[in-house]
C-alpha positions in Angstrom: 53.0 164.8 108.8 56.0 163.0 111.0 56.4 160.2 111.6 53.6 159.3 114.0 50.9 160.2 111.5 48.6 163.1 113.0 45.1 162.2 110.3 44.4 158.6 108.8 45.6 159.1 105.1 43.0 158.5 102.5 42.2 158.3 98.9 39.7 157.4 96.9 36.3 158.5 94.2 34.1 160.8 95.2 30.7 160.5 93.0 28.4 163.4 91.8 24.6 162.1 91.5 23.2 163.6 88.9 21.6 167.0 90.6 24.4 166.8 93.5 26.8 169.8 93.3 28.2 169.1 97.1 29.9 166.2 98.5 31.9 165.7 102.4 35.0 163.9 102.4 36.0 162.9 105.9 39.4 163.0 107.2 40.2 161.6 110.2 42.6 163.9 112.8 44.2 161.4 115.2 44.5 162.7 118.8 47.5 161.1 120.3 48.0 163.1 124.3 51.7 164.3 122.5 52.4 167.7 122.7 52.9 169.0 119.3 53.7 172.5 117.0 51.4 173.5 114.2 51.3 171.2 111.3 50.4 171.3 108.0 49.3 169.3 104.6 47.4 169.2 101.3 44.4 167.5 100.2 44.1 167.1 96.3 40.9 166.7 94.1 42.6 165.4 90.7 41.6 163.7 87.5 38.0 164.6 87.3 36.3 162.0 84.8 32.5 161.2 83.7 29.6 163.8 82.0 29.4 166.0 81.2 32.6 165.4 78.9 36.0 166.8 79.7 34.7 168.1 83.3 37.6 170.3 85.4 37.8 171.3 88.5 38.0 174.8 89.9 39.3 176.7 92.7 39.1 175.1 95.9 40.3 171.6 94.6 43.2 171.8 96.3 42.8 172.0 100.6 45.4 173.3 102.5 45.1 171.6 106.1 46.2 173.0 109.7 46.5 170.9 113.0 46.8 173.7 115.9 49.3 173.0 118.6 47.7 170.3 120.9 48.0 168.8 123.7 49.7 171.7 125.9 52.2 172.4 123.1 53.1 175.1 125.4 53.4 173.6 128.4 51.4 173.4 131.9 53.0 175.7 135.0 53.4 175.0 138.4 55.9 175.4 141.2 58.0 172.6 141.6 57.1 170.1 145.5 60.1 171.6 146.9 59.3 174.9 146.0 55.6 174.8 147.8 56.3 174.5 151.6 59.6 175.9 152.9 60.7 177.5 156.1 63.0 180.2 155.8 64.5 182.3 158.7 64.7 186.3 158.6 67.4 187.8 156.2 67.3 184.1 154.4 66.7 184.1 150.5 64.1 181.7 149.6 64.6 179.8 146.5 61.2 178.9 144.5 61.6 177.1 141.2 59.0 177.3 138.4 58.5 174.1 136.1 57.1 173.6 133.1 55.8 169.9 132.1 53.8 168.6 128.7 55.6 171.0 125.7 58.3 173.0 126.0 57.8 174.6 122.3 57.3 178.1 122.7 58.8 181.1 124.7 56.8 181.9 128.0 57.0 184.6 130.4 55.2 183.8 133.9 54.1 186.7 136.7 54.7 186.1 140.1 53.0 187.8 143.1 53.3 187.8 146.9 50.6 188.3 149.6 49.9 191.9 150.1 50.1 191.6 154.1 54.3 190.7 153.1 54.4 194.8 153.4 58.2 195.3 153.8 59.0 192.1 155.2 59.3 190.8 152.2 61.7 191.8 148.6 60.7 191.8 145.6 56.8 191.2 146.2 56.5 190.8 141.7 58.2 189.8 139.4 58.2 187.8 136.1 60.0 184.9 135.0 61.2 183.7 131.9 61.2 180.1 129.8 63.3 180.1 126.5 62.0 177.1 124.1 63.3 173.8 125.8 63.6 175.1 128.7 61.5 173.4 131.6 62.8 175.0 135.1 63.2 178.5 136.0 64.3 180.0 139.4 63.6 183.1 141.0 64.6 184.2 144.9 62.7 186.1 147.2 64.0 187.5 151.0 62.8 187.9 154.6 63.6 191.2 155.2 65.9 191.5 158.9 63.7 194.4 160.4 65.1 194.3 163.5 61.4 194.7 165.0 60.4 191.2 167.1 57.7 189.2 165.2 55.5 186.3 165.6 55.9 184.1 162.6 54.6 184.8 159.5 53.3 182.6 156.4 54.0 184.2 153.2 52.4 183.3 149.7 53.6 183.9 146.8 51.4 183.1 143.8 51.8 182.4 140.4 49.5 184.8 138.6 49.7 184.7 135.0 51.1 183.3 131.8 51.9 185.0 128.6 52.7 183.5 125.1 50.6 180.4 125.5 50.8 177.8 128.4 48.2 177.6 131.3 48.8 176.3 135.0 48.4 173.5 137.0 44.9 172.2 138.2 46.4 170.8 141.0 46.9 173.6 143.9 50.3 174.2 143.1 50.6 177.5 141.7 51.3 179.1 145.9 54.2 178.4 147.5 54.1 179.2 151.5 57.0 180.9 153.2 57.5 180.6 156.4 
């Protein structure tokens, strides 16, 4: 299972007393904060011994084990610091980068949406954003429209919305960047 083990091997006798028909055997999963894929292994019951003579074993003496993705496997989401406060003048393209930290194992696709009181001042108010596997940082633009119509300043916030194919965001406030 690698080469940082992910259980604590074991081996050994289990005993039936006479009148037992069930027995637990522990194993030991070993949570190590490392994001990780799926893994898998077997647990074997072999060489049955003792009475009555000549005892076998039947189906179910061989275990096949799973270890789920851990440890954000598929990464945690979040606007980068730059990306969360930025002043941007009208017909100016702001540039907001989306990063991924923990794992980077699996493909993700992350919504985007601005404010609703943007109206037409600003393009595109959606969109979506894509993370291959590996791939940590992903940038997407949006613009102050030039309307030609005078304006006190205006805070825009864009907002990340959603995750698809695993992942979650950030705890930490920043998932909305502010345009100003």
């Amino acid at each position: 299972a690698g080469a940082t083990p992910d259980y604590k091997p074991i081996s050994g006798q289990v005993t039936f007393q006479p009148g037992e028909d069930v027995k637990m055997v522990i194993l030991e999963i070993i949570d190590d904060n490392t994001p990780e894929v799926p893994k898998w292994f077997t647990m074997t019951l072999s060489n049955p011994s003792g009475t009555p003579a000549n005892p076998r074993l039947g189906l179910g003496s061989t275990l096949n084990i799973s270890i789920l993705p851990s440890d954000d496997a598929f990464g945690v989401i979040s606007f980068t610091s730059t990306s969360l406060a930025q002043v941007v003048s009208e017909s100016a393209a702001a540039n907001l980068q989306v990063q991924r930290t923990r794992g980077a194992f699996y493909p993700l696709v992350i919504s985007w949406q601005a404010n609703i009181t943007a109206g037409g001042d600003l393009s595109p108010l959606s969109g979506n954003v894509s993370l291959a596997v590996g791939q940590t940082l992903v940038d997407f633009n949006v613009t102050i429209i030039n309307d030609q119509i005078p304006e006190k300043s205006e805070i825009f916030y864009i907002s990340l919305t959603a995750v698809y194919g695993g992942g979650r965001f950030s705890t930490g406030g920043d998932t909305i960047a502010t345009l100003s």
